[in-house]
KOLMILO-368879 format. One record per atom (N, C-alpha, C, CB): residue in one letter; y, z, x. Coordinates in steps of 0.02 Angstrom, whole numbers, padded with zeros to 5 digits, always signed. Glycine has a CB too. Layout:
AYZX...
% end
This chain:
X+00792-00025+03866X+00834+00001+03813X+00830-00042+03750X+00908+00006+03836X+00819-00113+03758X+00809-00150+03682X+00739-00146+03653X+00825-00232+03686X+00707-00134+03716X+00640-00151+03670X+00616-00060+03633X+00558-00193+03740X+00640-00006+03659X+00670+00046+03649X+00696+00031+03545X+00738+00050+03720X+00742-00013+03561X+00796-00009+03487X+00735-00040+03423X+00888-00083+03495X+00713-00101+03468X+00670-00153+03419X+00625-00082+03406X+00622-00240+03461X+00570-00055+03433X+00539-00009+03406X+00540+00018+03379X+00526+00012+03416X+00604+00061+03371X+00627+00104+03343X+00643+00090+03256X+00681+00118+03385X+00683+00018+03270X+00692-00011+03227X+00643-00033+03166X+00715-00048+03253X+00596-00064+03204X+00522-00063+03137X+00470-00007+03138X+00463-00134+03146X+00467+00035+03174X+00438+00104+03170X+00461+00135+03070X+00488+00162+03251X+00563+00141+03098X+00577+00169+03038X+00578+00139+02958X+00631+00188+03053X+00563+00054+02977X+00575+00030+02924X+00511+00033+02880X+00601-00031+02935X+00458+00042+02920X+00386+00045+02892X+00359+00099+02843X+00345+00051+02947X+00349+00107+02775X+00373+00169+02755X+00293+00180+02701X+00465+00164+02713X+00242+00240+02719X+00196+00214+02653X+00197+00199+02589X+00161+00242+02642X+00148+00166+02587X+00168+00106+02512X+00156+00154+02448X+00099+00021+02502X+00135+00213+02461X+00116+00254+02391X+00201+00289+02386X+00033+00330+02402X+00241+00289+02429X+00297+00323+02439X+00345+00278+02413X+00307+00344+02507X+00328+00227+02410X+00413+00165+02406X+00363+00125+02314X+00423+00058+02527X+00326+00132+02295X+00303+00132+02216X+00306+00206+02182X+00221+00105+02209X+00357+00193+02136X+00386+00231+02075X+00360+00220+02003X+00455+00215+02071X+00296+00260+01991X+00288+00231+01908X+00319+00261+01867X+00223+00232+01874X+00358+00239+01833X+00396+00284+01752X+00342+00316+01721X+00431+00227+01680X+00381+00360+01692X+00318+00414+01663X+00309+00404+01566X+00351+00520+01686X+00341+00354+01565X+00364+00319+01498X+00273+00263+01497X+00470+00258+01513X+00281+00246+01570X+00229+00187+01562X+00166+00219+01526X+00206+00154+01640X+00139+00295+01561X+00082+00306+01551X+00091+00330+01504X+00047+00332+01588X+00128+00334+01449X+00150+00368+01366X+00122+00295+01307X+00271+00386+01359X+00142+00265+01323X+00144+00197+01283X+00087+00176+01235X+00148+00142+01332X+00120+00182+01146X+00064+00163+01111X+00075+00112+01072X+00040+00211+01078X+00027+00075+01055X+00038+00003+01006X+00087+00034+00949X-00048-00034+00964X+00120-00027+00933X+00164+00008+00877X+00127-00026+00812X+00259-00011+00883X+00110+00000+00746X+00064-00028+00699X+00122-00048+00642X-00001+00029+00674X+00183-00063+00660X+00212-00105+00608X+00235-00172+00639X+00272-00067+00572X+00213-00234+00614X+00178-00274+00641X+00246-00334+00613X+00089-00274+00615X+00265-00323+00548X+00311-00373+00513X+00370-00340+00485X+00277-00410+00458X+00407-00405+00461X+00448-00363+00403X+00440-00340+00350X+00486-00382+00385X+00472-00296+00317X+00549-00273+00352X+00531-00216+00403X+00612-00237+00288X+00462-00213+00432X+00456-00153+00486X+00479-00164+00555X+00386-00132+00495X+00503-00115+00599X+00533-00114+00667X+00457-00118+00722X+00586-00032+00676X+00475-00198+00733X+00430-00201+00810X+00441-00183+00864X+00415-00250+00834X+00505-00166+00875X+00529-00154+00932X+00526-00076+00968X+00591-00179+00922X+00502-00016+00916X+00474+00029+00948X+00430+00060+00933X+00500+00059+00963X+00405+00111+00979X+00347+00135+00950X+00342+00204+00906X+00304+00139+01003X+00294+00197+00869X+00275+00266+00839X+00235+00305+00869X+00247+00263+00784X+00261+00350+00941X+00198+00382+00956X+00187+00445+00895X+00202+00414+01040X+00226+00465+00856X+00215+00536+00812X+00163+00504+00763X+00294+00572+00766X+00140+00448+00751X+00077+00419+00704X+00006+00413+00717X+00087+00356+00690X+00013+00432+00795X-00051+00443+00837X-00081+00495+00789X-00039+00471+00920X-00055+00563+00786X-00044+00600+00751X-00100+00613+00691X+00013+00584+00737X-00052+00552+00627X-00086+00559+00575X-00140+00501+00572X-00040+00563+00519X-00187+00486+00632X-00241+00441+00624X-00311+00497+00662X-00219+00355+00670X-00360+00467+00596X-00418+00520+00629X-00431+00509+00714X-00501+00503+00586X-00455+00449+00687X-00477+00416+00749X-00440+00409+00819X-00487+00355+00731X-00385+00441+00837X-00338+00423+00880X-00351+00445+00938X-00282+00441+00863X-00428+00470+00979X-00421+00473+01031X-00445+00543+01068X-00363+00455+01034X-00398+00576+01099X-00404+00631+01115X-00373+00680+01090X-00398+00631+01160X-00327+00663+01032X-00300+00724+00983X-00361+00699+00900X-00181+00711+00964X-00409+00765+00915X-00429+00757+00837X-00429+00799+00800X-00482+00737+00823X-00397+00794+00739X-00387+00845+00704X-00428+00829+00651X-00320+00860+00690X-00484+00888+00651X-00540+00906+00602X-00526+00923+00526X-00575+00965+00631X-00477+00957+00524X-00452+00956+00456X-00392+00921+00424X-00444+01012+00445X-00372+00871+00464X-00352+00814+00437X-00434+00752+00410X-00294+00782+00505X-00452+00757+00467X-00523+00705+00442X-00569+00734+00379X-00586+00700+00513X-00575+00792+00399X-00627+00823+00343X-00572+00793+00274X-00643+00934+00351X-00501+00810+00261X-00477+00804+00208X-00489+00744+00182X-00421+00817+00210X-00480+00668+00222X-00485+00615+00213X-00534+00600+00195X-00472+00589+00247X-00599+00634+00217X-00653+00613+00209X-00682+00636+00149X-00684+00623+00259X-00654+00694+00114X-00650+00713+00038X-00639+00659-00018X-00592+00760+00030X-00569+00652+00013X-00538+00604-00035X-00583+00535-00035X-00459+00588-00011X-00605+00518+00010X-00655+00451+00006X-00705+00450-00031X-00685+00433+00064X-00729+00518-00036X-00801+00517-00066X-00791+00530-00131X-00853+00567-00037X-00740+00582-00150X-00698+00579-00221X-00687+00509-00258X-00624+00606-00207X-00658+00453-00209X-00635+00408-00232X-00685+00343-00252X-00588+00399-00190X-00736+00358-00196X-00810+00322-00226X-00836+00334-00258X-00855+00314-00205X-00851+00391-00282X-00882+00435-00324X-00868+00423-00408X-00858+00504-00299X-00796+00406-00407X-00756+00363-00485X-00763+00296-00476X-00664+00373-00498X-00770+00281-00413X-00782+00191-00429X-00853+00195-00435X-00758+00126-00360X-00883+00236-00414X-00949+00210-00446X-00958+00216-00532X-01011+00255-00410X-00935+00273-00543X-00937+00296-00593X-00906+00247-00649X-00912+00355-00584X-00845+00211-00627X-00812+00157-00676X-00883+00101-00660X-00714+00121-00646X-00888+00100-00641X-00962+00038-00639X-01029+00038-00651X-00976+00014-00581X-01026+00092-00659X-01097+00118-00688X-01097+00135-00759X-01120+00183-00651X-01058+00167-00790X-01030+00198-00845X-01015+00154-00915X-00967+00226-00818X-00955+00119-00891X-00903+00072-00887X-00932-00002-00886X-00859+00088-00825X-01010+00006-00913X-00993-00092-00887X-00972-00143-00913X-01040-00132-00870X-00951-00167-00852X-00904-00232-00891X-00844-00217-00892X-00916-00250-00966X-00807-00156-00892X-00749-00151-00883X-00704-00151-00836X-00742-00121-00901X-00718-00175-00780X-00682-00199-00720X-00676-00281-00697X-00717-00163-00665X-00748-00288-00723X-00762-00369-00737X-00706-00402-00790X-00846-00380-00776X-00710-00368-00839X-00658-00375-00891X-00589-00386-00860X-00656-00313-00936X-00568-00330-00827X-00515-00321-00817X-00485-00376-00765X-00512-00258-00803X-00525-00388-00720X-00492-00461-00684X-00508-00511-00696X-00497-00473-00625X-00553-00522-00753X-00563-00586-00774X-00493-00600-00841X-00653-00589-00804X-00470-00544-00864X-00427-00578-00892X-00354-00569-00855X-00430-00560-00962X-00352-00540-00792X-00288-00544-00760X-00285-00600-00744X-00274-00505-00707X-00334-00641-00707X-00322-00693-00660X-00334-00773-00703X-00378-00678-00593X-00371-00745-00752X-00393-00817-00802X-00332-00806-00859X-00493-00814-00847X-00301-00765-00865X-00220-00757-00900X-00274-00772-00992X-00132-00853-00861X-00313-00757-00991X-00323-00765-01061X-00281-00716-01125X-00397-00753-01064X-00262-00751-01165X-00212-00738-01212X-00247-00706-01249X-00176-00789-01242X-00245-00641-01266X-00294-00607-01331X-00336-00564-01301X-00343-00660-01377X-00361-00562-01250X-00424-00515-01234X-00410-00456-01243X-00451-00517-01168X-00438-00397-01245X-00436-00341-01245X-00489-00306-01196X-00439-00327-01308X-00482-00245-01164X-00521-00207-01132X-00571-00170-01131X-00502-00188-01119X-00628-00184-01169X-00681-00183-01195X-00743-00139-01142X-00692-00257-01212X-00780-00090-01142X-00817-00068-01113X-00877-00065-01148X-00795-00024-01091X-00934-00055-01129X-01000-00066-01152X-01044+00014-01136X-01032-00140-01106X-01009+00043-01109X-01014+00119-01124X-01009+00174-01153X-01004+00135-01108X-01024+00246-01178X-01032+00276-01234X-00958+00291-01222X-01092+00332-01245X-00929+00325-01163X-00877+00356-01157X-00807+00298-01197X-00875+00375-01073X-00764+00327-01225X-00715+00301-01246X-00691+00254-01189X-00671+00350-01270X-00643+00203-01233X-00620+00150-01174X-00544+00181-01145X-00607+00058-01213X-00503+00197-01180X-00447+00247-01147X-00445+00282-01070X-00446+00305-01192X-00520+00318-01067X-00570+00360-01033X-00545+00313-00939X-00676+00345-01080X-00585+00259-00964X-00587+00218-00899X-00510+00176-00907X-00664+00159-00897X-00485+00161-00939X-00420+00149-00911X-00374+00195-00876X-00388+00130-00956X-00388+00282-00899X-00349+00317-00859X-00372+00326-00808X-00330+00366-00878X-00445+00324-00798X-00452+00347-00749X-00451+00284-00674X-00512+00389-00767X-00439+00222-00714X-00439+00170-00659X-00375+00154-00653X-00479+00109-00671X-00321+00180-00682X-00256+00175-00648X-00223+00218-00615X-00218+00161-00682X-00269+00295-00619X-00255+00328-00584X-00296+00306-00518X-00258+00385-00613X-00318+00305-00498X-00378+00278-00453X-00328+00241-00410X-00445+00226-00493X-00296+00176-00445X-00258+00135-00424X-00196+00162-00381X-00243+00102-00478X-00161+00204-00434X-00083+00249-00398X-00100+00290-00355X-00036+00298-00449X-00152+00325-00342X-00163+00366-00262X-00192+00320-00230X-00212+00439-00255X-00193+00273-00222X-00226+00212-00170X-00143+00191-00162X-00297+00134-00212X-00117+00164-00187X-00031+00169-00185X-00002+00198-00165X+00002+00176-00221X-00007+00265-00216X+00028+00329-00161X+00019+00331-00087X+00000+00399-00177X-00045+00352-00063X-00085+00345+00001X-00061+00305+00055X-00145+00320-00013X-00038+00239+00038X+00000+00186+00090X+00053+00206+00064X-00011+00103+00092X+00087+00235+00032X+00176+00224+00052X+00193+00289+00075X+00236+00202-00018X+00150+00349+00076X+00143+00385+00130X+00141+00389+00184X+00119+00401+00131X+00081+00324+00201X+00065+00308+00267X+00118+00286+00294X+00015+00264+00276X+00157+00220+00281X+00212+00184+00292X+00274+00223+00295X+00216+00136+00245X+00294+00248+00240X+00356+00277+00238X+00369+00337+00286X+00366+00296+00173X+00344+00377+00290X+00330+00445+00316X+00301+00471+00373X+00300+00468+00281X+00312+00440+00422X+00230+00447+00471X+00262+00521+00520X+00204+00346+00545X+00218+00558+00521X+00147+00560+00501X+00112+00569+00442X+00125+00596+00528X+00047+00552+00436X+00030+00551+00342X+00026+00626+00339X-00060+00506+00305X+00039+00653+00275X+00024+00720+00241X+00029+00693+00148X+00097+00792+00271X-00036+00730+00148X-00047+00733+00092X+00008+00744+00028X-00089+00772+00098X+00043+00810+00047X+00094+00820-00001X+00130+00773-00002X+00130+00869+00005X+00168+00709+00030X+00196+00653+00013X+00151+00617-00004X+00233+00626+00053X+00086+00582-00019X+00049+00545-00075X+00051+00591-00124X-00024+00522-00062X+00048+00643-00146X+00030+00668-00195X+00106+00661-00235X-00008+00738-00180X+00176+00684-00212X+00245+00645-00219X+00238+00577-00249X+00281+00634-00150X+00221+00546-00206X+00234+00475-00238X+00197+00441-00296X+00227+00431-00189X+00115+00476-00281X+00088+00472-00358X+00124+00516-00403X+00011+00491-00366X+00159+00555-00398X+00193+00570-00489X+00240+00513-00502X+00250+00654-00504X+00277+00524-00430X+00324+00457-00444X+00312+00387-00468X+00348+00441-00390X+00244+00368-00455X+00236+00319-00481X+00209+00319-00532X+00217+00289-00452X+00150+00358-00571X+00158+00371-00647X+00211+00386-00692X+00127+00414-00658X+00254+00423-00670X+00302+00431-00710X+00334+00376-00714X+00338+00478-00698X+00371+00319-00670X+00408+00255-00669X+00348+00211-00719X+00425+00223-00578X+00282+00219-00706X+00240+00181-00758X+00262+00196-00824X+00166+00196-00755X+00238+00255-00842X+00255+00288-00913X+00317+00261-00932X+00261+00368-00913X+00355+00278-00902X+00432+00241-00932X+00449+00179-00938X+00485+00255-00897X+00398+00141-00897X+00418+00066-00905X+00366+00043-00979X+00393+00013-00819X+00297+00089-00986X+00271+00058-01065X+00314+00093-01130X+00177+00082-01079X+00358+00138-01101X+00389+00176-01177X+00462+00130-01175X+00406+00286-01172X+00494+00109-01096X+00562+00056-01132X+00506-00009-01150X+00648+00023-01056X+00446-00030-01152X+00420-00104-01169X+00406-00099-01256X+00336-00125-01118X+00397-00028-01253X+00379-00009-01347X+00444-00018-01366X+00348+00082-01377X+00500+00003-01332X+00557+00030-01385X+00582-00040-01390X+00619+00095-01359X+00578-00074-01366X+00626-00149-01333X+00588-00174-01410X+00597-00208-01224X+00517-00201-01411X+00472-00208-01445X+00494-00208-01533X+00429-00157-01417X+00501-00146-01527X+00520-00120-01592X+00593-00126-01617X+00504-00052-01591X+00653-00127-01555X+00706-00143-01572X+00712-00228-01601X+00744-00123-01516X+00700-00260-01571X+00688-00329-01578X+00640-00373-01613X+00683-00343-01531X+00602-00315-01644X+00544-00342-01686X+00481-00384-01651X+00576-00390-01738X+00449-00379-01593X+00435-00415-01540X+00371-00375-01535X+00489-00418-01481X+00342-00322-01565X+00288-00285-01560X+00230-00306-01532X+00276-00267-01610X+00197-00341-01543X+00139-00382-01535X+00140-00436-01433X+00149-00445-01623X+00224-00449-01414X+00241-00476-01380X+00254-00398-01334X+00289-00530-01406X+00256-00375-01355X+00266-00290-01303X+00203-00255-01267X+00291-00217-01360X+00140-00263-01340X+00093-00250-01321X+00041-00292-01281X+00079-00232-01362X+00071-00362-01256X+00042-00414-01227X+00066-00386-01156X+00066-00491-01253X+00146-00369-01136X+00161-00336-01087X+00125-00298-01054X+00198-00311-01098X+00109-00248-01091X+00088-00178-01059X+00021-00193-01069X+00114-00103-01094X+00006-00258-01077X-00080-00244-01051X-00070-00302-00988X-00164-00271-01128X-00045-00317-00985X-00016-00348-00914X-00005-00306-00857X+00049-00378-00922X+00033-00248-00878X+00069-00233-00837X-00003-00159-00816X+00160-00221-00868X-00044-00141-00872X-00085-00105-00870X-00158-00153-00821X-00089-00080-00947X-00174-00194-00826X-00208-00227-00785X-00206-00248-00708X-00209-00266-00812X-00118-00278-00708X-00113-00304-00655X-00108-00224-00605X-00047-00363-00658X-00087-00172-00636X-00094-00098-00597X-00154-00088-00577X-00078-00037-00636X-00203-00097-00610X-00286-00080-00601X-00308-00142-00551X-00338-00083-00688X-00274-00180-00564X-00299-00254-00497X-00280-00224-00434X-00245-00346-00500X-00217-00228-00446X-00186-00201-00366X-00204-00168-00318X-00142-00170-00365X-00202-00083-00359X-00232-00020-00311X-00310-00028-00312X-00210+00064-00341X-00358-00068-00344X-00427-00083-00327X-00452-00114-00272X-00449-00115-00368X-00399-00198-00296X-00427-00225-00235X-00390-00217-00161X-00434-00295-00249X-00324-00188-00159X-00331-00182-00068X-00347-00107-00047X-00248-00204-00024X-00362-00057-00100X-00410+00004-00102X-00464+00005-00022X-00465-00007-00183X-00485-00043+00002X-00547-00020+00034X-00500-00033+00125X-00636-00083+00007X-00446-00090+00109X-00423-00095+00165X-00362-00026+00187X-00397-00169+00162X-00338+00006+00125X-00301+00077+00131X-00328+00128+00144X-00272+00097+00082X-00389+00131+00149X-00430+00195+00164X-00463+00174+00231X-00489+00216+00101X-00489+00116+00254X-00489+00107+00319X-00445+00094+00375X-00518+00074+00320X-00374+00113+00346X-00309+00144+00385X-00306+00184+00431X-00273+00174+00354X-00373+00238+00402X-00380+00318+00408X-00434+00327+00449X-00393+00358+00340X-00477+00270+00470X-00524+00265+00523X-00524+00222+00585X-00574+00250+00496X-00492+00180+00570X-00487+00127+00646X-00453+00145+00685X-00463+00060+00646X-00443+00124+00755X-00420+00132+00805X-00336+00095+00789X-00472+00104+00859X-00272+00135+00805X-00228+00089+00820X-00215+00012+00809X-00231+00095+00867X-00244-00013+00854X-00250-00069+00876X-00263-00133+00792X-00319-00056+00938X-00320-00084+00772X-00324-00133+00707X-00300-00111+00636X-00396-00151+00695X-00244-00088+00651X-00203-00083+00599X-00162-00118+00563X-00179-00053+00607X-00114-00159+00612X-00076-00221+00618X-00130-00268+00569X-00063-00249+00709X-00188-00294+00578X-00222-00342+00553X-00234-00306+00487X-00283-00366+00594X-00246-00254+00466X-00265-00227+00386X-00201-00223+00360X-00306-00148+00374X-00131-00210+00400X-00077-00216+00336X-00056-00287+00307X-00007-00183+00358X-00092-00344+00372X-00073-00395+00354X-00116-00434+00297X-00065-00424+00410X-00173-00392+00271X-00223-00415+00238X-00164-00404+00163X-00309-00368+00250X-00170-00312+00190X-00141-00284+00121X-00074-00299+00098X-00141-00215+00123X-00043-00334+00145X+00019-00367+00120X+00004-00437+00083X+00069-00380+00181X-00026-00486+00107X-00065-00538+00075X-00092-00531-00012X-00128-00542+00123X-00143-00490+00013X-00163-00464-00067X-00111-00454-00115X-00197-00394-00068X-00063-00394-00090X-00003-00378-00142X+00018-00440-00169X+00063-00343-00109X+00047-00479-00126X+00083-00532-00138X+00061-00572-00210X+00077-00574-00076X-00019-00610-00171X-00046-00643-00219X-00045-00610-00295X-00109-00655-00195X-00059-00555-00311X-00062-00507-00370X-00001-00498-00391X-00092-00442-00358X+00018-00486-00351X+00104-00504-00394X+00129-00558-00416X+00162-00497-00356X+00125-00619-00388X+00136-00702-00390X+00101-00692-00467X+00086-00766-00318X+00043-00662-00469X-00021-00675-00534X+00039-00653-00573X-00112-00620-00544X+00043-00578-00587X+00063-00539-00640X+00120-00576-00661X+00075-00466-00623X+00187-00604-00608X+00250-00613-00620X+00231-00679-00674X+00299-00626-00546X+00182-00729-00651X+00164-00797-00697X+00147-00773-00761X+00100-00844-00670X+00099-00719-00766X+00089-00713-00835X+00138-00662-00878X+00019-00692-00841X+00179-00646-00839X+00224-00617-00870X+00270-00666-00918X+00259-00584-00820X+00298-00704-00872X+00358-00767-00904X+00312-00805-00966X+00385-00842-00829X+00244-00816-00959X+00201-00827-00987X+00212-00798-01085X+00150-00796-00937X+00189-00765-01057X+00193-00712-01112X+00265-00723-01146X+00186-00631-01081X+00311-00699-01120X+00396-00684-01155X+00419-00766-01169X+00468-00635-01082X+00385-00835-01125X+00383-00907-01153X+00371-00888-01220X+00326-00961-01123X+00308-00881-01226X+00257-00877-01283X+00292-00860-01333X+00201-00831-01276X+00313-00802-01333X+00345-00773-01388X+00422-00786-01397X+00334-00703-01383X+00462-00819-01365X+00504-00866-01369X+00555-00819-01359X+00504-00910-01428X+00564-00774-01302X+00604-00722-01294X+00651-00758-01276X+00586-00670-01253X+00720-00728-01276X+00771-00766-01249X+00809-00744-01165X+00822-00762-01308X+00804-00813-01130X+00816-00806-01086X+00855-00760-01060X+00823-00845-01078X+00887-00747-01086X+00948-00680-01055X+00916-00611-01040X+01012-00656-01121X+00882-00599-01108X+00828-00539-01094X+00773-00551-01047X+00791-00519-01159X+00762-00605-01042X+00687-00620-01019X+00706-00593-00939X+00656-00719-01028X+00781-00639-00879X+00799-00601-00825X+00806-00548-00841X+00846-00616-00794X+00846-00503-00882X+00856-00442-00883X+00797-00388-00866X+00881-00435-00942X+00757-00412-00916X+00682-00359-00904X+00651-00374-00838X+00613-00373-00966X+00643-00431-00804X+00611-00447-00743X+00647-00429-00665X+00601-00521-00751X+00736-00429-00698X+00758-00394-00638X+00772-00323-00631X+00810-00421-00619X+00767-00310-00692X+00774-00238-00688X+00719-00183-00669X+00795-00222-00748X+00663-00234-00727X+00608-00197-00727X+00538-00191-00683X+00595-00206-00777X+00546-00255-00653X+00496-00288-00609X+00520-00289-00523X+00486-00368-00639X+00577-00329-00515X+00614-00337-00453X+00655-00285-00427X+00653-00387-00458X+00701-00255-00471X+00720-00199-00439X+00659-00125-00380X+00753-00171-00509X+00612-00134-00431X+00547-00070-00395X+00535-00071-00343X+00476-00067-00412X+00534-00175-00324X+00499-00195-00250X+00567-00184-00203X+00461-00290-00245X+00621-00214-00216X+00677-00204-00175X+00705-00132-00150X+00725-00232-00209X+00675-00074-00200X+00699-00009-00178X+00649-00011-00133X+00706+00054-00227X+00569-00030-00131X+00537-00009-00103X+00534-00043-00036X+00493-00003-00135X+00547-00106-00028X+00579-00132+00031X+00614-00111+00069X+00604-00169+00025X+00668-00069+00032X+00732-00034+00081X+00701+00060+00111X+00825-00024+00011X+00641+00072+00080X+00615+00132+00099X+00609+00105+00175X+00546+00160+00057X+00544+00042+00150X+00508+00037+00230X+00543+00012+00260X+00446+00002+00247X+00615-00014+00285X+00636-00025+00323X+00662+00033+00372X+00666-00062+00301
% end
């Protein structure tokens, strides 16, 4: 009768091992999350961003890629064109952002007017802009929100060189206005150029190396901003603006943009 119980006893306790392992069905869902810092949330994931990446796998959507892949060739297609066209005028343009030379002007060595390539390299710039705060803000990407945020951000341009004229002219400061807005017109054309190649290869990598390109493109920003903000104070030194105005225009006009835009991506 005991040896009866003992049997019985580990007979029932013995149970197969595929039967007593439970995998969550969460486990086999699980995707890298590609916001990597602050002010972005590490702590969960974006599977709906799988989504808006070409490359993502086993969902591909052909006319999301084909679109992207428009826009790329569109977008090379004007950078070549500013460099071919245009020479010297990109050379120009960061040689006097970063060497802060006092006086230069934007000079092209091409038939086409110089106006020509400034619009068309700051536009260039604001849908490379637009494009990531789409990406970031919004996920999944759709076009109609870059195309949003580039008006939005031309228009906030436009208005920041027409209050730099009026300020200018109120204050008699003309010459110190137009030092501004070629600041503020340069350091725009720096920006969306140079982290340009790491925002469009957003739209091709795997997941995984995404985290490492925002951390490039956060880097870059930074430095270009650090630039612009120096030659800004620079400038309003120069012309012996007075301190009161000098915060005023920099927090209003400069710091406020990044802080709204901080509180988007959070």
């Amino acid at each position: 009768m005991l040896d009866e119980q003992i049997d019985s006893v580990i007979t029932d306790s013995i149970v197969p091992v595929s039967d007593s392992v439970v995998f969550p069905a969460s486990l086999l869902r699980e995707t890298v999350s590609w916001k990597p810092f602050l002010p972005f949330d590490t702590l969960t994931n974006q599977v709906e961003l799988v989504d808006g990446i070409p490359l993502s796998g086993e969902k591909m959507n052909i006319e999301f890629i084909s679109s992207i892949l428009i826009y790329t060739v569109v977008y090379l297609v004007f950078i070549a064109l500013l460099r071919l066209r245009g020479r010297g005028f990109l050379t120009t343009v960061y040689t006097y952002f970063f060497n802060r030379k006092r006086g230069a002007s934007l000079q092209s060595e091409g038939g086409i007017p110089n106006y020509f390539f400034v619009f068309l390299s700051v536009s260039l710039s604001f849908s490379i802009l637009s494009m990531l705060m789409a990406f970031l803000i919004d996920p999944p990407f759709v076009f109609f929100n870059a195309l949003i945020y580039f008006l939005i951000i031309f228009g906030y341009y436009f208005l920041v060189l027409g209050l730099v004229r009026l300020f200018g002219w109120a204050f008699n400061r003309r010459h110190c206005a137009s030092e501004i807005i070629l600041n503020l017109r340069t350091s725009a054309i720096v920006l969306g150029l140079s982290i340009s190649p790491f925002v469009l290869a957003l739209f091709y990598v795997q997941t995984s190396a995404i985290n490492m390109l925002l951390y490039v493109i956060l880097g870059l920003g930074i430095i270009i901003l650090v630039f612009r903000f120096i030659r800004l104070i620079k400038i309003l030194y120069g012309y012996r603006v007075s301190i009161l105005y000098m915060i005023l225009y920099l927090c209003g006009l400069e710091i406020l943009p990044i802080l709204v835009l901080y509180k988007l991506l959070e």
